[in-house]
C-alpha positions in Angstrom: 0.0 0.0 0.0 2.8 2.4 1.0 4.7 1.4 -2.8 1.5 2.5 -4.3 1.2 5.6 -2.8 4.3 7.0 -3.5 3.9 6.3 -7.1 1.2 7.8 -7.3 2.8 11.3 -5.6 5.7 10.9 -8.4 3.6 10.2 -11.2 1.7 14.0 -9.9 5.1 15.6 -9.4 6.3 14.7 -12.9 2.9 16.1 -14.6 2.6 19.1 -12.8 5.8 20.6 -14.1 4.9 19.8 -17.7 1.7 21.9 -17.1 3.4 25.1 -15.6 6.0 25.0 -18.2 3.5 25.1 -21.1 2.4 28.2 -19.0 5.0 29.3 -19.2 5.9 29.2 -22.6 3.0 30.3 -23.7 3.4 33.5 -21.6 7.3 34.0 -23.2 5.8 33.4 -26.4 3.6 36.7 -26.1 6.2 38.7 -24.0 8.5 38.0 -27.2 5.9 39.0 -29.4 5.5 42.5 -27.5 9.0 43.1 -27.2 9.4 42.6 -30.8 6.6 45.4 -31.5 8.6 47.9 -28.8 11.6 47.0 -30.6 10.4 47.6 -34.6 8.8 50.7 -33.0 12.2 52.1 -31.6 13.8 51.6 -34.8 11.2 53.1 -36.7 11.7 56.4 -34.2 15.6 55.9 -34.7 15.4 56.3 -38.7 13.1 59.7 -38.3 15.7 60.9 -35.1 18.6 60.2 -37.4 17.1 62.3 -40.6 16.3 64.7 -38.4 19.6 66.6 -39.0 21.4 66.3 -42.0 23.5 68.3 -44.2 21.2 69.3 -47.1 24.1 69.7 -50.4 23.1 72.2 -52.7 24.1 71.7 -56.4 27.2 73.3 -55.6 28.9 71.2 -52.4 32.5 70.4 -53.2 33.3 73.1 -54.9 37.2 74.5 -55.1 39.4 75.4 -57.6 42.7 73.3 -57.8 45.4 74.4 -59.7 47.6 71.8 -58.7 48.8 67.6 -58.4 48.3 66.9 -54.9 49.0 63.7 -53.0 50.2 61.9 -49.9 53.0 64.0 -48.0 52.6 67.2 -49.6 51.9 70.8 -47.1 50.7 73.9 -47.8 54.2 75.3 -48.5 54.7 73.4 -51.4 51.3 74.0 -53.0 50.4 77.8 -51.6 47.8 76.6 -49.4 45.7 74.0 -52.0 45.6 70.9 -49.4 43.9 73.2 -46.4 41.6 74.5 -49.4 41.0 70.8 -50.5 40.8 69.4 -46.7 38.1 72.7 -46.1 35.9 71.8 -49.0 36.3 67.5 -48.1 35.2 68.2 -44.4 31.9 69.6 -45.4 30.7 66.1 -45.8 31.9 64.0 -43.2 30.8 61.0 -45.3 33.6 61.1 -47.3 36.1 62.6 -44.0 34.8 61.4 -41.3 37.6 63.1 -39.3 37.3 66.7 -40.8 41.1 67.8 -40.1 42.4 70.8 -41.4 46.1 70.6 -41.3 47.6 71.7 -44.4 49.4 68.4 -44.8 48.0 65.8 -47.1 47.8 62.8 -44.9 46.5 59.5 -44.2 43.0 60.4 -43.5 43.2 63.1 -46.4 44.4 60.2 -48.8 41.6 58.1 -47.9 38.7 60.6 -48.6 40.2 61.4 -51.9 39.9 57.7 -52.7 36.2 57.8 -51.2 35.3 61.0 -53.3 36.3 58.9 -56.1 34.8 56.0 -55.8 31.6 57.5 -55.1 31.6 60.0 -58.0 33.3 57.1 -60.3 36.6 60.0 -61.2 38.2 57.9 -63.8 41.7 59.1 -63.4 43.9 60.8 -66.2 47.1 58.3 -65.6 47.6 54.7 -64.2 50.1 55.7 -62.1 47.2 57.5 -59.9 44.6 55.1 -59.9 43.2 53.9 -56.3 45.7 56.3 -54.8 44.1 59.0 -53.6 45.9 61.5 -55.5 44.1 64.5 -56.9 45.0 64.8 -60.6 43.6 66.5 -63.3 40.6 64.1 -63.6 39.8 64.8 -59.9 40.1 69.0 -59.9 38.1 68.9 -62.9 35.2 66.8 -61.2 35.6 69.8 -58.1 36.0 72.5 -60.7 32.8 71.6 -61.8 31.0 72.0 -58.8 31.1 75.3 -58.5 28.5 77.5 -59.0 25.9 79.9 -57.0 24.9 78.4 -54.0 25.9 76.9 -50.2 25.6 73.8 -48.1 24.6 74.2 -44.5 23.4 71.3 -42.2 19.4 72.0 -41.5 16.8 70.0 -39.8 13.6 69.2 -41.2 12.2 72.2 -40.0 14.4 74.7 -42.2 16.2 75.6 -38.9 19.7 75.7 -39.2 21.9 73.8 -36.6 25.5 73.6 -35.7 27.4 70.9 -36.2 29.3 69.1 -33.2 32.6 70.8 -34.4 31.1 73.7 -34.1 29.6 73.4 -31.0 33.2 72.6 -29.5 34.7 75.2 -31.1 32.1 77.8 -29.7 32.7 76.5 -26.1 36.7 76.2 -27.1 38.6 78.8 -24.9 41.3 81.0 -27.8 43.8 84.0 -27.6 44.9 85.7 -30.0 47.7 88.7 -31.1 47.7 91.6 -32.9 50.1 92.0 -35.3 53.0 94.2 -33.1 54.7 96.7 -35.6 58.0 97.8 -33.9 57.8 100.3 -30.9 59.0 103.9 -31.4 58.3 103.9 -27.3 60.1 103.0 -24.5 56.6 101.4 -23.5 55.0 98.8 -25.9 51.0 98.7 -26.1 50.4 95.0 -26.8 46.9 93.6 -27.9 45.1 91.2 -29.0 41.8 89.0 -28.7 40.1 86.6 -26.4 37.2 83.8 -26.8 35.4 82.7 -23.5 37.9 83.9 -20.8 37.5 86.6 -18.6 41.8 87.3 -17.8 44.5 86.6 -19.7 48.6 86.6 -18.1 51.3 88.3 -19.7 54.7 87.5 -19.8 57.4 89.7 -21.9 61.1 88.6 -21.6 64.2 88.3 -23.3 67.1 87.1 -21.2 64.4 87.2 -18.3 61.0 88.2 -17.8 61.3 92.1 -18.0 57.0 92.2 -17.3 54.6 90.4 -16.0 50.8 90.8 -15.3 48.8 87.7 -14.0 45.3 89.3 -14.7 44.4 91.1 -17.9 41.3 91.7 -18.2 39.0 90.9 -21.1 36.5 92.9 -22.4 34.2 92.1 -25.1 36.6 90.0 -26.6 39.6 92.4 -26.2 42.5 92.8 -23.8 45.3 95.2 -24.2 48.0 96.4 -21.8 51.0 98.5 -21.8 54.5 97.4 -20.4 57.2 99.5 -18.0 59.7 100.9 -19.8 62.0 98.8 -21.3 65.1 98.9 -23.6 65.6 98.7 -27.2 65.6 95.2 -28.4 63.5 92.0 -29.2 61.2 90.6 -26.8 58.6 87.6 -26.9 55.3 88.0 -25.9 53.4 85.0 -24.1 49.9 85.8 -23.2 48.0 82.2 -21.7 44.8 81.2 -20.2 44.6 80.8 -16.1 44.2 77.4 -16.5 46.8 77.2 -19.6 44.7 75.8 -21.7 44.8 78.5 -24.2 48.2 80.2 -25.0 49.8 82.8 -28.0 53.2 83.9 -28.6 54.3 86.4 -30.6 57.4 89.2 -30.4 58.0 93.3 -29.7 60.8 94.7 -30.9 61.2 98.3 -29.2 63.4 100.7 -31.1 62.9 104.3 -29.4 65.2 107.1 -30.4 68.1 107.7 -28.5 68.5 110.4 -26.2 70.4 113.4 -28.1 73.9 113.9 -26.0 76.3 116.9 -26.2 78.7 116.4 -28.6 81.8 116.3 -27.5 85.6 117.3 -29.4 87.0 114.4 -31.7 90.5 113.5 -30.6 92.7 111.7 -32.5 92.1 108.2 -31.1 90.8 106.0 -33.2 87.1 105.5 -32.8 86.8 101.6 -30.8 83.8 99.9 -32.9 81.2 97.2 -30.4 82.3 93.8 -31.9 79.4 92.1 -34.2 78.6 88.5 -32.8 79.2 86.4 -35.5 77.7 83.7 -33.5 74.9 81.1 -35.2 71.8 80.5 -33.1 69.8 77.0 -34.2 67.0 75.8 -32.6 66.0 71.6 -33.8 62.8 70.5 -33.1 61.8 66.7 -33.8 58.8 63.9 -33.1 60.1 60.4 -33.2 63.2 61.5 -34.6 61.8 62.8 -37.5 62.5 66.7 -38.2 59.6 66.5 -41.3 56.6 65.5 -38.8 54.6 62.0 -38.9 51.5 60.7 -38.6 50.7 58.7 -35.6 47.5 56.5 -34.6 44.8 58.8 -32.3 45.6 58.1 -28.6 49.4 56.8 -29.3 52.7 58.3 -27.5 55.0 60.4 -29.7 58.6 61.5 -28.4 59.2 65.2 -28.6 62.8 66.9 -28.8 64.6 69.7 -29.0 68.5 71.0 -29.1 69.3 74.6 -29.3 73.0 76.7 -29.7 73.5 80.3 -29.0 70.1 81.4 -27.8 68.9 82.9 -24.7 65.5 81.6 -24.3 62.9 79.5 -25.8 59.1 79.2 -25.6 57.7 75.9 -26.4 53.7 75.9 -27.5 51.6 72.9 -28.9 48.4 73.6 -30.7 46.1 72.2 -29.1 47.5 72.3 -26.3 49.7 69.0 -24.9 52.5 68.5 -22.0 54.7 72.0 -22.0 52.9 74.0 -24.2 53.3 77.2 -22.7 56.8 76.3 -20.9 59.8 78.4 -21.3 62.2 76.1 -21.7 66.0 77.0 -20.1 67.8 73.9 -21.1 69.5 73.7 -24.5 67.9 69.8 -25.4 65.4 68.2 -24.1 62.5 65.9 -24.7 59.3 64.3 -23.5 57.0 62.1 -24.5 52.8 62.8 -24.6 49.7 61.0 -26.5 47.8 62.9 -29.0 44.5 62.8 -29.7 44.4 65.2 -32.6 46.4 66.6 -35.0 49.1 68.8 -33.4 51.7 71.6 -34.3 54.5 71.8 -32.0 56.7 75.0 -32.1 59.5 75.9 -30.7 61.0 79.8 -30.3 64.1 81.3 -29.2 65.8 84.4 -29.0 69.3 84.4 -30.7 72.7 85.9 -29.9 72.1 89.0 -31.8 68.5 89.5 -30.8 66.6 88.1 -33.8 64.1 85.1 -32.9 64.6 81.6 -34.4 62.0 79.1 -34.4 61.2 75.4 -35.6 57.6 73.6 -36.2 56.6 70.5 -36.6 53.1 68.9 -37.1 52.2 65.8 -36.1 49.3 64.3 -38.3 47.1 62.0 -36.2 44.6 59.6 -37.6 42.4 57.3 -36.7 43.6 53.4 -35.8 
């Protein structure tokens, strides 16, 4: 009796779960079938969030006029400014440059929307030696060339409102200073000036040998600081006007030249007049990444080493744009080097006075793309 009892409880306990798993399944089942609604729903509001903004291109969108060859390796200075013109006119659709630098040097990431742009708009090109290479031949400047007409291209959303881009919204909230262009002082005081984006003080710094004036807060006024110095000798001087939090910096350089003071003349004698000695000494100033004294491209986020030598100068001031590890340093050693990761494409420049007054300088730009 006790055997058939217990069968009977098993044969119940191994029904039972077969029952609440059908349940259970059946409940799943239409759980699934809900999410799946919730889920084609979201999509369907991702695709009308998504066209919200886009860049509507008029007719007229990659227009520039190219005169000449360009291709990987080649600057500005070679080609009176064409790549920044061609870099400007590719970043306007971030389709074909995703990463919208600006450099002036004809990269990696400037090489690879050149190749996009052509395989989109099917450029045959004029020679072999130029096809899938990103070059911009004759085929290619003819296909911007024709372009160009009446018209712009500005990102809009779909209710005719125009929008800035993210770029833009950086570069609104981006902290600058600027200088005025500093013709040479006729006064023993220099009036120095220049411009300011979202700061409220700017500090000074002008030196030659040493820092001859200082001022820690400048004030800035509708965009605008200005300042005068004490008096100070004739001669060259650099100008280094930063941010509080240094995350902003320019350099630039005074010379002073105020007339002498008119002296009694006095009888010649007959000793030979004793002439100041010329210093016929060279200044140099060597600036190099990696090595390299030409710039290089590096991978977004990696390490590059930065160095520096100097002869026969009196004092440098180092400045990265944007901004990395020293920018803003005066540097008192004659070589030197660190090492920093970049996330952007950076200049590094280096400037020093020299043994007969006259500045010296070296720049290098670093080209960073993405890995």
């Amino acid at each position: 009796m006790k055997k058939t009892f217990i069968s009977l409880v098993f044969v119940a306990l191994a029904v039972l779960p077969g029952v609440a798993s059908a349940a259970t399944v059946d409940e799943l089942n239409a759980k699934l079938q809900r999410l799946l609604l919730e889920v084609d729903q979201v999509r369907q509001e991702l695709i009308v969030a998504q066209s919200v903004v886009r860049p509507q291109l008029s007719k007229t969108a990659l227009c520039v006029q190219l005169s000449r060859t360009l291709s990987f390796g080649i600057s500005d200075k070679e080609t009176n400014g064409e790549v920044t013109k061609l870099q400007k006119i590719l970043a306007e659709d971030r389709t074909l440059y995703p990463e919208g630098l600006v450099t002036g040097y004809f990269g990696l990431a400037t090489q690879a929307a050149v190749k996009r742009l052509q395989s989109r708009e099917s450029i045959l090109p004029s020679s072999a030696s130029s096809l899938s290479s990103g070059v911009v031949e004759s085929a290619t400047r003819a296909f911007f060339a024709s372009r160009c007409g009446a018209g712009t291209s500005t990102p809009t959303t779909s209710g005719g409102t125009v929008r800035p881009t993210l770029t833009e919204s950086l570069e609104a909230a981006l902290a600058t200073i600027s200088l005025d262009s500093m013709p040479a002082s006729t006064s023993t005081m220099a009036t120095i000036s220049g411009s300011a984006k979202n700061l409220a003080s700017v500090s000074v710094e002008v030196r030659s040998s040493e820092v001859v004036y200082a001022n820690n807060s400048i004030p800035v006024k509708d965009g605008r600081w200005s300042f005068t110095t004490s008096a100070l000798q004739n001669g060259s001087y650099q100008v280094i006007v930063k941010s509080a939090s240094g995350g902003a910096i320019a350099v630039g350089f005074v010379v002073v030249n105020a007339p002498e003071a008119v002296t009694p003349s006095t009888p010649a004698t007959s000793t030979s007049a004793v002439l100041s000695p010329v210093s016929t000494l060279v200044s140099k100033v060597a600036l190099r990444v990696n090595g390299s004294d030409r710039g290089v491209t590096a991978y977004e986020g990696s390490k590059v080493l930065v160095s520096w030598s100097t002869e026969n100068v009196s004092s440098c001031a180092f400045v990265s744009n944007p901004p990395a590890e020293l920018s803003g340093s005066v540097l008192t050693s004659e070589s030197g080097k660190f090492s920093s990761p970049l996330l952007k494409t950076t200049v590094f420049t280096l400037t020093c006075i020299g043994a007969n007054g006259a500045f010296v300088s070296s720049a290098l730009t670093v080209n960073v793309v993405p890995r």
